[in-house]
MIGUTOR-50356 format. One record per residue (C-alpha): x, y, z. Coordinates in steps of 0.05 Angstrom, whole numbers, plus 32768, in hexadecimal, padded with zeros to 4 digits. Layout:
N
XYZ
...
***
This chain:
254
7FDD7F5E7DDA
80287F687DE4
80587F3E7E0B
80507F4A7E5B
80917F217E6B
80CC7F527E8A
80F67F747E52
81427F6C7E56
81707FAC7E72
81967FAD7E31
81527FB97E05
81467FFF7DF3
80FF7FFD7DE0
80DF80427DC1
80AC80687DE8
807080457DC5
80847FFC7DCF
808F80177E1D
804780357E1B
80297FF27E00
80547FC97E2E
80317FF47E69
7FE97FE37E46
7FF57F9E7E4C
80027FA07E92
7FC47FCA7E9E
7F977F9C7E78
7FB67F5D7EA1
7FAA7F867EDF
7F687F9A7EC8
7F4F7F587EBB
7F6C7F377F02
7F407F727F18
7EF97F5E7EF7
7F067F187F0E
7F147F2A7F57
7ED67F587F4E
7EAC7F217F38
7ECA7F017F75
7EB97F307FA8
7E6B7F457F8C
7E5E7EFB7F89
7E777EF77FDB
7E647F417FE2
7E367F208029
7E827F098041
7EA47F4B802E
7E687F768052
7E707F3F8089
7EB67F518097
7EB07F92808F
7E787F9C80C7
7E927F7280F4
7EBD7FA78119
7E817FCA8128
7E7A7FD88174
7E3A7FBB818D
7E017FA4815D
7DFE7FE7813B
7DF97FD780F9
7E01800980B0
7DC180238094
7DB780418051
7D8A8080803B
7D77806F7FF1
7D5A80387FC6
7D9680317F98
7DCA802F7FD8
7DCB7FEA7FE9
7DDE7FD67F9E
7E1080067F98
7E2F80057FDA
7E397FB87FD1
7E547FC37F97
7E8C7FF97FB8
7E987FCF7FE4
7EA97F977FB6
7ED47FC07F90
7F017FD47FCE
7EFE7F887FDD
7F1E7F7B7F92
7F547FB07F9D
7F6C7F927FCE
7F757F4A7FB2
7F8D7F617F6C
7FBD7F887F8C
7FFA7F567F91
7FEE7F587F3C
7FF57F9A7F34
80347FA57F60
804E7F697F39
803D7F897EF8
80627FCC7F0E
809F7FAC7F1F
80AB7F867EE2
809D7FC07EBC
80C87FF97EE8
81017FB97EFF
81237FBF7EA7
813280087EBD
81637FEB7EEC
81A97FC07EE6
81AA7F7A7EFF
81D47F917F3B
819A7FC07F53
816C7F987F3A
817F7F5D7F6E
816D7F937FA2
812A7FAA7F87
810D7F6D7F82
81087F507FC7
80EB7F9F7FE0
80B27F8F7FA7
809E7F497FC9
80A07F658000
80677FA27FEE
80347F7A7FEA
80427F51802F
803B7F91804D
80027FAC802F
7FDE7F728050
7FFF7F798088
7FED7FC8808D
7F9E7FB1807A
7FA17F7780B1
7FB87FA680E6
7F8A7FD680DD
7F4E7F9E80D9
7F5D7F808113
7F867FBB813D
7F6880058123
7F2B7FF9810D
7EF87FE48144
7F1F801B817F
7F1680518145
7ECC80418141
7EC280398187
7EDC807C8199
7EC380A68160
7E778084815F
7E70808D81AC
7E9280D181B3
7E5E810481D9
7E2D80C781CC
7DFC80EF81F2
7DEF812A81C2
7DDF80FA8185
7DBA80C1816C
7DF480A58144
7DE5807F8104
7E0F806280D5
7E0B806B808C
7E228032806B
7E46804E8030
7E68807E8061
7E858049808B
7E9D80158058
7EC18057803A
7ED180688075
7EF7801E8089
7F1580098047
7F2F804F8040
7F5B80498080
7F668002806F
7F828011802C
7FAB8050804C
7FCA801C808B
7FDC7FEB804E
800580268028
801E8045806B
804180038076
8069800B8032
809A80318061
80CF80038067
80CD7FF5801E
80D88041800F
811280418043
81397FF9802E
813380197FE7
814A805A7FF2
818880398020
81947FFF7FE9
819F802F7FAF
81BF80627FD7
8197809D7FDA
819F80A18028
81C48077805C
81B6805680A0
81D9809380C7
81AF80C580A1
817480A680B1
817F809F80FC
819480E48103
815D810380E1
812880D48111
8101810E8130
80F4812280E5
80DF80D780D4
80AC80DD8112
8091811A80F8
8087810680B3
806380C780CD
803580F480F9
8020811A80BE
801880D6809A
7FE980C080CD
7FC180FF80D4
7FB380FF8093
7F9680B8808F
7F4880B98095
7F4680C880E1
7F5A80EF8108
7F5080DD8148
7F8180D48186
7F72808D818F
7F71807A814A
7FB280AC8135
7FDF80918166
7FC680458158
7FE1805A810B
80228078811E
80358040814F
804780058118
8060804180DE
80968053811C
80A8800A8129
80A87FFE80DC
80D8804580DA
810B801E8111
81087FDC80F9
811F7FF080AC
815C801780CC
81717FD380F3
81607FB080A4
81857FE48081
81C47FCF809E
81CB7F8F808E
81B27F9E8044
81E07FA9800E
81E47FE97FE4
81E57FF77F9C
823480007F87
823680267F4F
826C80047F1C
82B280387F1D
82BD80617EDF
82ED80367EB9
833280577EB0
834080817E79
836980607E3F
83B780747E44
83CE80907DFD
841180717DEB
844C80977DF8
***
């Protein structure tokens, strides 16, 4: 296997050595994934556990075939192991994307790439604990009366790690906006004057997450809003990028 440490800026590396330098980090990132899948099928109980309990009342997931137990535990553990080998694979990105970049930018990448991860979590916690349980409370009892609802299980644990996974990315907003400010794509006035567009985007963002709801949609736009306004307030105390002057042209003797 090749070397998975961080090449230098100054190497120039040919297009195959940059291919197998991207297999490595797959294969590390693959096999952080079989181990946190091992993980989650052996405390696949806990990971159904967790996911049911935001289940209004003691309605519980049914399934509608022989083989659906096995494999829906087995779905489920797999969107249980994406989430935990996630911190390796962002890792593994950055250190092969962060050689693209000069030291100066690439003291200004690297705290935005800790910081992915920490808000991922923070994305999947919120909607746990904030989204999740008024989303299923509002769509499983809406016109109640007409229907005897049921609750596949294969549909639901799509259903919730979906959104999950979708809250976790939709919180990579002020990552996106540091990073665009930091290496000077756009600047703090730019972004506050084009706000109502910001609000727009985020709308769209949060319609097309996995509900659609009024409850649930405005739940999702609420933090991705605050995120919006609170990486304006961090963009200007960050740094940008300066881009090194042209050095002068050498004077010919007279």
């Amino acid at each position: 296997m090749r070397r998975i440490k961080p090449i230098g800026h100054e190497e120039q590396l040919p297009v195959v050595d940059h291919l197998g330098e991207l297999r490595s980090r797959l294969m590390v990132t693959l096999a952080a994934f079989l181990v946190a899948f091992g993980l989650t099928t052996w405390q696949s109980d806990l990971v159904l556990a967790i996911l049911n309990a935001p289940l209004p009342g003691n309605l519980e997931p049914i399934t509608l075939g022989p083989a659906e137990p096995f494999i829906t535990t087995l779905k489920s553990a797999g969107y249980a192991a994406v989430l935990l080998v996630l911190p390796v694979l962002l890792y593994q990105l950055y250190a092969f994307v962060v050689p693209a970049f000069g030291p100066d930018k690439r003291r200004l990448v690297a705290p935005l790439v800790v910081a992915v991860p920490i808000l991922f979590i923070g994305g999947v916690a919120f909607c746990y604990l904030v989204v999740l349980t008024p989303a299923l409370d509002f769509l499983l009892s809406f016109n109640a009366s007409e229907f005897n609802t049921q609750l596949r299980a294969s549909d639901y644990y799509d259903f919730a790690t979906m959104l999950m996974i979708a809250m976790g990315l939709g919180f990579q907003v002020p990552v996106a906006i540091l990073a665009l400010t930091r290496l000077g794509v756009v600047s703090v006035d730019q972004l506050r004057h084009n706000r109502r567009y910001a609000v727009l985007a985020i709308a769209v963002i949060a319609a097309l997450l996995p509900t659609l709801d009024p409850v649930t949609l405005m739940l999702e736009m609420l933090p991705l809003l605050v995120l919006y306004e609170l990486s304006i307030q961090l963009a200007r105390f960050t740094p940008r990028a300066v881009t090194p002057p042209d050095p002068a042209p050498a004077r010919s003797g007279a």
